[in-house]
LOBAGU-878603 format. One record per residue (C-alpha): x, y, z. Coordinates in pm, whole numbers, plus 50000, padded with zeros to 5 digits. Example, Ala and Ser with C-alpha at 12.3 -4.5 7.8 and 13.67 -1.06 7.14 Angstrom:
BEGIN
SITE      X      Y      Z
SITE  51230  49550  50780
SITE  51367  49894  50714
This chain:
BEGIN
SITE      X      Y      Z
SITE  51201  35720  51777
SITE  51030  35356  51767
SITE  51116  35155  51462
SITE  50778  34982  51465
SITE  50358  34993  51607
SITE  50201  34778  51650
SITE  49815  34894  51565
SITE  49563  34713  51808
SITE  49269  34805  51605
SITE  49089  34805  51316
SITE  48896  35015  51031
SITE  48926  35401  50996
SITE  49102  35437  51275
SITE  49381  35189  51219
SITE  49437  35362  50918
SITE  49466  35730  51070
SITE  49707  35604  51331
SITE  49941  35420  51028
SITE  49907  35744  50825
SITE  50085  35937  51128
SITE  50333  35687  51144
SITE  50424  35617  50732
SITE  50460  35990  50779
SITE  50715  35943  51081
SITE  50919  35642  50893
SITE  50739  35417  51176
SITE  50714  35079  51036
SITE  50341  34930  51097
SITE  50175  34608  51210
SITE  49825  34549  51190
SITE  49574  34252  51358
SITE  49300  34132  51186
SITE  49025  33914  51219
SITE  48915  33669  50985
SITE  48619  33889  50913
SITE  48888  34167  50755
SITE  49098  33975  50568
SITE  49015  34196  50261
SITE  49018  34570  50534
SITE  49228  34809  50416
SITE  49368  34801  50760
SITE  49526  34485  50636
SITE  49652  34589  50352
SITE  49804  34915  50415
SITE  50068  34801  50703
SITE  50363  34681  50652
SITE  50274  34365  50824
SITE  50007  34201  50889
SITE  49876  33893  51122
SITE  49549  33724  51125
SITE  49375  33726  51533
SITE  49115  33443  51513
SITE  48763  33449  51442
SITE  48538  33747  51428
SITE  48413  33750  51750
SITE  48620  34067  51891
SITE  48657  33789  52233
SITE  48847  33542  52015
SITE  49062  33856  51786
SITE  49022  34238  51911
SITE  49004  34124  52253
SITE  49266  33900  52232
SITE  49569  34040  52464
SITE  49791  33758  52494
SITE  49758  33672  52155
SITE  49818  34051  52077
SITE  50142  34062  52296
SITE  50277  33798  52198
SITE  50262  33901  51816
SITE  50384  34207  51944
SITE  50695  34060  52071
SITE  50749  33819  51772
SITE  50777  34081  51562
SITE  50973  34262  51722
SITE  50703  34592  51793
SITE  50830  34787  52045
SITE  50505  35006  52106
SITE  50122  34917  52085
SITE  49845  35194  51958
SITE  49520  35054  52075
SITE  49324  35344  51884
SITE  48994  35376  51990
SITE  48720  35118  52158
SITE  48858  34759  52192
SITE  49091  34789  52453
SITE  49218  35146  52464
SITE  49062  35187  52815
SITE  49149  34804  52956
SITE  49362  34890  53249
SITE  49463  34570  53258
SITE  49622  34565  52839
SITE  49777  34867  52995
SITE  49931  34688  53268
SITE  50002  34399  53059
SITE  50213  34614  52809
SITE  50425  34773  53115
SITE  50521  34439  53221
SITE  50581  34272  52900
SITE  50818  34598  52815
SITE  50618  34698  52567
SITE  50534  35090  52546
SITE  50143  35119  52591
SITE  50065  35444  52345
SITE  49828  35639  52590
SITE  49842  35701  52943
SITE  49931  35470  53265
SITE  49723  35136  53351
SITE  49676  35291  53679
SITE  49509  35602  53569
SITE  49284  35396  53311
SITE  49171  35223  53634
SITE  49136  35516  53819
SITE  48900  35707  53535
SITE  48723  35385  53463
SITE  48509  35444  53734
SITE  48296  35725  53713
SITE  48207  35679  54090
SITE  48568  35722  54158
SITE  48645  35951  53861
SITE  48337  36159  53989
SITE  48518  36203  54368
SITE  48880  36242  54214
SITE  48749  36553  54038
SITE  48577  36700  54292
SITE  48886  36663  54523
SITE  49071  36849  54316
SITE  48861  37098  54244
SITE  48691  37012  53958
SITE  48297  37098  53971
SITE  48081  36834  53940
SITE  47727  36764  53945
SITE  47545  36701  54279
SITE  47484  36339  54280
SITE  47600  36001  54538
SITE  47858  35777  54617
SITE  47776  35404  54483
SITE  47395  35314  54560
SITE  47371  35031  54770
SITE  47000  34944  54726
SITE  46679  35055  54624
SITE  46639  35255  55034
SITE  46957  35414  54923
SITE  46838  35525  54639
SITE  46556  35701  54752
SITE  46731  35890  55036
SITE  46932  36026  54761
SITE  46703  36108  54480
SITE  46528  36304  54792
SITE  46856  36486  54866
SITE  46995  36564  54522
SITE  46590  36657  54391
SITE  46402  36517  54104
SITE  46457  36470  53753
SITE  46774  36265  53801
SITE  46998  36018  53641
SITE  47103  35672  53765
SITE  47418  35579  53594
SITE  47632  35275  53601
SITE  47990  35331  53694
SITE  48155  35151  53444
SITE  47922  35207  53171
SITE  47967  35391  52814
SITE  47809  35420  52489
SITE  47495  35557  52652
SITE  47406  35211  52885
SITE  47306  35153  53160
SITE  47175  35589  53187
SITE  46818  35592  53321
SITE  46667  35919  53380
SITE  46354  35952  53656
SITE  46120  36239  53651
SITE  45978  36065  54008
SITE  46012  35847  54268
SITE  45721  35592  54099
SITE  45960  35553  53858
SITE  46286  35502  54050
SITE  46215  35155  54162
SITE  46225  35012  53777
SITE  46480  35253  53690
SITE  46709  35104  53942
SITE  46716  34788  53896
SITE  46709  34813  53514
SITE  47005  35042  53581
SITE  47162  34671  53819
SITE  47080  34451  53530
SITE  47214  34612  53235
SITE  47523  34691  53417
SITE  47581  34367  53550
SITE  47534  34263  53204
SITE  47753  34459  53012
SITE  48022  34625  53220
SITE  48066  34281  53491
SITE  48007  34585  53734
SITE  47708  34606  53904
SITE  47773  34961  54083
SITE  47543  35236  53980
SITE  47510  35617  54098
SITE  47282  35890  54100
SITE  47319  36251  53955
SITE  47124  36520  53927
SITE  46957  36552  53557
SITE  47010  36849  53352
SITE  46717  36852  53068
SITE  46878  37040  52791
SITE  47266  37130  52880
SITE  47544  37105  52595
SITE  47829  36850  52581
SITE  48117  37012  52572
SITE  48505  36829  52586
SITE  48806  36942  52642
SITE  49116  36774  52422
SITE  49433  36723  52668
SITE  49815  36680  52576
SITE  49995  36555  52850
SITE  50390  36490  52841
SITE  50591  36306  53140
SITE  50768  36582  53238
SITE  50440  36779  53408
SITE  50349  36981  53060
SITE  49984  36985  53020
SITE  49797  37182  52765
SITE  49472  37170  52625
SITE  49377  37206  52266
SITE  49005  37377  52334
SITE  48685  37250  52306
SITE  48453  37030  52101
SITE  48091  37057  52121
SITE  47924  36715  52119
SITE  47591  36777  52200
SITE  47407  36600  51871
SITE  47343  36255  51998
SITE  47103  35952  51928
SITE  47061  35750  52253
SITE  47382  35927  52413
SITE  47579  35858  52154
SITE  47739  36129  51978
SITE  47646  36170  51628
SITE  47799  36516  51509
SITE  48125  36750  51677
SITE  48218  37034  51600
SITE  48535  37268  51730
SITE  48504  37527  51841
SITE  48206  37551  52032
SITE  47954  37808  51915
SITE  47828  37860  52297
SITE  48240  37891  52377
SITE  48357  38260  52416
SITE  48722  38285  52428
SITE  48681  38373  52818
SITE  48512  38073  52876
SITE  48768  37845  52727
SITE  49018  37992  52894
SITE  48817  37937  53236
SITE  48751  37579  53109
SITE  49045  37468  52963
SITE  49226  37572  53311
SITE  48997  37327  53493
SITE  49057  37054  53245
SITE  49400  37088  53254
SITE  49392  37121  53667
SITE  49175  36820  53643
SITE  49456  36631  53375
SITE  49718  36728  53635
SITE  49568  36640  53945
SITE  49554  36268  53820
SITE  49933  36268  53638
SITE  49777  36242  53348
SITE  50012  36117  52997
SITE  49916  36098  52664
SITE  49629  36214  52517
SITE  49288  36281  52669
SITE  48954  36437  52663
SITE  48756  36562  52998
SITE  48448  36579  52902
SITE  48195  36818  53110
SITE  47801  36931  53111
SITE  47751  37302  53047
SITE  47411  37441  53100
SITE  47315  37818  53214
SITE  47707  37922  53231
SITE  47816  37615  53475
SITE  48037  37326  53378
SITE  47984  36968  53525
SITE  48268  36697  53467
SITE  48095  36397  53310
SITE  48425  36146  53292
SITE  48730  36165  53143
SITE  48835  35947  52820
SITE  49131  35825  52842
SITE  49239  35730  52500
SITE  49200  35909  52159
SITE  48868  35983  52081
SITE  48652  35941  51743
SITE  48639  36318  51715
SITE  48994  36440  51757
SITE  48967  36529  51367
SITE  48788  36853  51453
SITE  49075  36932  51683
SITE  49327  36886  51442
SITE  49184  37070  51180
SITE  49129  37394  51382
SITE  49456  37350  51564
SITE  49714  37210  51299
SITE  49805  37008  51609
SITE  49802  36580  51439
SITE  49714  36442  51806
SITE  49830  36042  51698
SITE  50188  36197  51610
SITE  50143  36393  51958
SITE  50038  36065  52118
SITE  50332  35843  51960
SITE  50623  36123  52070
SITE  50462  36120  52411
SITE  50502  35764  52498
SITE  50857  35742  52303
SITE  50948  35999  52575
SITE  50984  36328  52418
SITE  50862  36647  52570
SITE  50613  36909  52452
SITE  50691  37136  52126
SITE  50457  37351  52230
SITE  50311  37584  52502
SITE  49932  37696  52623
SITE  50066  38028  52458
SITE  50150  37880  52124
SITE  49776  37735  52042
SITE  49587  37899  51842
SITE  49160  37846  51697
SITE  49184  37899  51323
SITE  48850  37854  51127
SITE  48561  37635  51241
SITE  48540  37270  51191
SITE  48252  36994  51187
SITE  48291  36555  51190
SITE  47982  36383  51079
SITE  47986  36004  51164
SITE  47886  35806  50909
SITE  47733  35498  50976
SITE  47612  35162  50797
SITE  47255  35176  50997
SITE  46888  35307  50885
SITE  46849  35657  50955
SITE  46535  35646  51052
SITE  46575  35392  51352
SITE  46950  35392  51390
SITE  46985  35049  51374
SITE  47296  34919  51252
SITE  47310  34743  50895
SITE  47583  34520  50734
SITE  47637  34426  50392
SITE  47852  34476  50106
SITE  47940  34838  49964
SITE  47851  34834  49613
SITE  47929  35163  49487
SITE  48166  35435  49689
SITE  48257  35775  49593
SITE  48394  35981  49851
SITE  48402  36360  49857
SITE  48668  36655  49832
SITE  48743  37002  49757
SITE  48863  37275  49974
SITE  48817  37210  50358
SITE  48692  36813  50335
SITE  48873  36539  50468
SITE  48756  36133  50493
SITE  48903  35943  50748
SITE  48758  35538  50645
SITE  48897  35227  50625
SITE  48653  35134  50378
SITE  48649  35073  49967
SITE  48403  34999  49706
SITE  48309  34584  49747
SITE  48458  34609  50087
SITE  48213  34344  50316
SITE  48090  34547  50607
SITE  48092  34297  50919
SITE  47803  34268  51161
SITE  48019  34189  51476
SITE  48175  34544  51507
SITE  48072  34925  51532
SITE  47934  35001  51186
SITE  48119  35318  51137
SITE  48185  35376  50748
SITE  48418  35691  50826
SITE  48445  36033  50933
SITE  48326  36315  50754
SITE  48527  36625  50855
SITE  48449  37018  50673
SITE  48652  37318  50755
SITE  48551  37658  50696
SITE  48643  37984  50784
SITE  48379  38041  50963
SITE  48090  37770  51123
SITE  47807  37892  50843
SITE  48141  37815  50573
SITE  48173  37471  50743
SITE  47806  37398  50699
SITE  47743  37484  50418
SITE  48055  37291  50307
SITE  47938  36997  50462
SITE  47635  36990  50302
SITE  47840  37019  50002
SITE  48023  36723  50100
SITE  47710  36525  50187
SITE  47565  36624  49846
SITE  47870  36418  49695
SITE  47921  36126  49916
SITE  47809  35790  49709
SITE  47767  35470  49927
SITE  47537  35243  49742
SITE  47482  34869  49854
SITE  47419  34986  50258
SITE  47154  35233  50416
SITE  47362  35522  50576
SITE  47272  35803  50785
SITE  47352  36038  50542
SITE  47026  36207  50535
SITE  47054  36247  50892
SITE  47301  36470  50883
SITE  47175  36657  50561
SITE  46852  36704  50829
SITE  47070  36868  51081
SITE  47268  37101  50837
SITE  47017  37209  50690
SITE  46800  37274  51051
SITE  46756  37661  51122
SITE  46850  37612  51520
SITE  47153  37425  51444
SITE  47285  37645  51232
SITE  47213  37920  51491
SITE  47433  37758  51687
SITE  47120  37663  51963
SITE  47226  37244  52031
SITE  47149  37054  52344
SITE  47185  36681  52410
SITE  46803  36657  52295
SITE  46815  36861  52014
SITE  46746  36569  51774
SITE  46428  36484  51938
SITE  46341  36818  52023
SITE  46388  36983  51664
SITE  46179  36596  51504
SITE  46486  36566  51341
SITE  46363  36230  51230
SITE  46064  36353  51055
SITE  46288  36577  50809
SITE  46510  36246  50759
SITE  46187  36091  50619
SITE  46142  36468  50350
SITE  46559  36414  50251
SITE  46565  36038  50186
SITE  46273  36094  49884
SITE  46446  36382  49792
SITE  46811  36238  49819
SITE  46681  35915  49554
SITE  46718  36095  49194
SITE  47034  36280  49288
SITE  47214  35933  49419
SITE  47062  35777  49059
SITE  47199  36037  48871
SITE  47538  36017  49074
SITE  47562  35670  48960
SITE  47622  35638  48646
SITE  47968  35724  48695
SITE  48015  35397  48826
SITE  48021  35041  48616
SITE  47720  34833  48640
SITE  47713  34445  48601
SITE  48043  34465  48364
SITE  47934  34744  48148
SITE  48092  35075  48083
SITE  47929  35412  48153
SITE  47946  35693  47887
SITE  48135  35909  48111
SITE  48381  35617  48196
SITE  48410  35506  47877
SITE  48509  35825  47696
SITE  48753  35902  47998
SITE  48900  35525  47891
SITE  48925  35606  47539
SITE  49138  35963  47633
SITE  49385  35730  47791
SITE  49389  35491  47539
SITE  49550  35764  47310
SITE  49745  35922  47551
SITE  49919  35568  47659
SITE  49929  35464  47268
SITE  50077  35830  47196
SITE  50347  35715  47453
């Protein structure tokens, strides 16, 4: 087994991946900007090297300066979690040539899935259904032939695009002509890839994902599905395994085209496809080829720890474990919480005054945060992952509302009172989600009825904490019980 990781990441998710290894006896390095010198991502490795200035260009986007750490101390595998460059086909690369194990799958299928033009006819070679939509469109002429063809509403997307940009959805053909060339621009912009393509638009289908395990030796399994389908500006927001629309039939149906899908690309590693499902049909959307935010869900329903999975993988070790020997126990639900206003969703930095986070039966935190911890503007401003288990779903919501009930961030608005919304919303808990379900169900306008609500409870829930160098009651009797017990000693 490796002797040390290198963790190309930061935050919550550099800790999860150290976690799997401390449990492994993998010795750790971490990266970190000078905007986390006090992380916890920092702290918790066993070593620990400073990247350059915040700006992820000049630290978390940094691969020679990443390598060559790598190699001077002596790391003979790289994690690159989540984000960053966990889907840069050319780190990938980098890492094969520099003889340094990459911790996912091969540069060439990054490259290959990182265009969803080319992902898109990959799939449908195989096999895999997809939705009607076009090849790369050329021009605005080309456009309109195939908006025509495929049928209004439709989507134009752009081919390298994620976290929602570059989507523009036309009810028309007056709007295509802006839609197009917004769809140009912001691609351009953000993804150095001007291509864009056209699908057909589905108004209200579910997002539904299927986790992959892939070995070198041609063993592919999948671990079922996550539902995704609670998003603000198509990014998801909530997941949940398994899906409440998911009959056991239907995941087996599904998970065999995942896995067909997995295998017709020689996939390794670990990976989601991730698909459309509206009136009993499944569209591939693209295929993530790294570990994703929400493979928490997964591993709580499954028993399955995915990063362990991942790290065995790439040392070279085969499958444990058969289709035959997974099993769905219990129901399982990851809210993200984020450092933004939860009315807007915009993102919001600061320091974190006061943190308390939740527990009992079925709850677990994944962060990479701590009380006083700064929370810096230049990077995704997720605070951690809220995960509830249950039984049953209603046992997982109502234990995540639990858990909500308890969580204490003070010093940064949170979305907190988003998800207390959704919880508590009678269609969600039925189980009836869609990708518009937050705008449908004026999700927004109950946010508005929580956060007055919300105010006394997170007063009350504060006086556990010091303020301004005093001591609470609470904490100060608790102080004086271990002043007797340690002078009893």
């Amino acid at each position: 087994m490796f002797k040390k990781i290198l963790i190309a990441n930061r935050g919550e998710i550099a800790v999860r991946i150290m976690r799997a290894c401390r449990e492994m006896g993998i010795k750790t390095v971490s990266v970190y900007s000078k905007a986390d010198v006090n992380s916890l991502h920092r702290v918790y490795a066993d070593e620990s090297y400073c990247i350059g200035d915040p700006d992820p260009k000049k630290s978390y986007l940094n691969i020679d300066l990443i390598l060559q750490i790598a190699k001077n101390c002596n790391a003979e595998a790289i994690h690159p979690g989540y984000g960053f460059l966990a889907e840069n086909a050319e780190f990938a690369k980098r890492c094969e040539e520099e003889g340094i194990v990459f911790i996912g799958p091969k540069s060439k299928v990054i490259e290959a899935m990182g265009s969803k033009i080319n992902a898109r006819k990959i799939m449908k070679d195989i096999g895999v259904p997809v939705l009607p939509g076009s090849n790369e469109i050329k021009d605005i002429d080309d456009a309109i032939k195939w908006a025509n063809k495929i049928g209004y509403p439709i989507v134009i997307k752009a081919s390298g695009g994620g976290g929602g940009i570059g989507i523009n959805i036309v009810w028309n053909e007056d709007q295509l002509e802006n839609a197009f060339y917004s769809a140009k621009r912001l691609s351009e912009k953000y993804f150095k890839d001007s291509s864009i393509y056209i699908e057909k638009y589905l108004p209200k289908p579910r997002h539904i994902e299927f986790q992959i395990l892939a070995d070198n030796y041609g063993n592919v399994v999948h671990l079922g599905e996550r539902e995704c389908s609670i998003q603000r500006r198509y990014q998801k927001l909530i997941e949940e395994s398994p899906s409440p629309a998911i009959n056991e039939e239907l995941r087996e149906k599904f998970g065999k085209i995942a896995v067909k899908g997995a295998k017709g690309i020689g996939y390794t590693n670990a990976g989601t496809v991730e698909f459309l499902y509206q009136d009993g049909e499944i569209y591939f959307l693209e295929m993530n080829t790294r570990l994703q935010v929400e493979h928490t869900v997964t591993e709580m329903v499954t028993g399955i720890d995915i990063v362990k999975e991942q790290i065995k993988i790439a040392y070279g070790e085969c499958l444990e474990f058969g289709q035959e020997d997974i099993s769905i126990r219990g129901h399982a639900i990851e809210c993200r919480i984020y450092a933004e206003d939860p009315i807007n969703f915009y993102p919001v930095s600061g320091k974190i005054k006061f943190y308390r986070s939740p527990g009992g039966i079925g709850i677990r935190i994944d962060s990479g945060v701590h009380m006083g911890c700064e929370l810096p503007p230049y990077y995704d401003p997720l605070i951690s992952k809220l995960v509830a288990w249950g039984r049953n779903r209603m046992e997982a919501i109502n234990r995540m509302e639990r858990a909500l009930y308890e969580y204490i961030i003070e010093g940064v608005e949170t979305n907190i009172p988003f998800h207390v919304a959704v919880m508590r919303n009678e269609e969600f808990r039925k189980g009836n989600t869609h990708t518009r379900f937050v705008e449908e169900q004026k999700i927004i306008e109950k946010v508005k009825e929580i956060i007055k609500e919300l105010r006394p409870i997170k007063h009350r829930l504060r006086e556990i904490f010091v303020v301004e160098g005093t001591i609470t009651p609470v904490q100060y009797s608790m102080w004086k019980v271990f002043s007797r017990f340690s002078s009893a000693r």
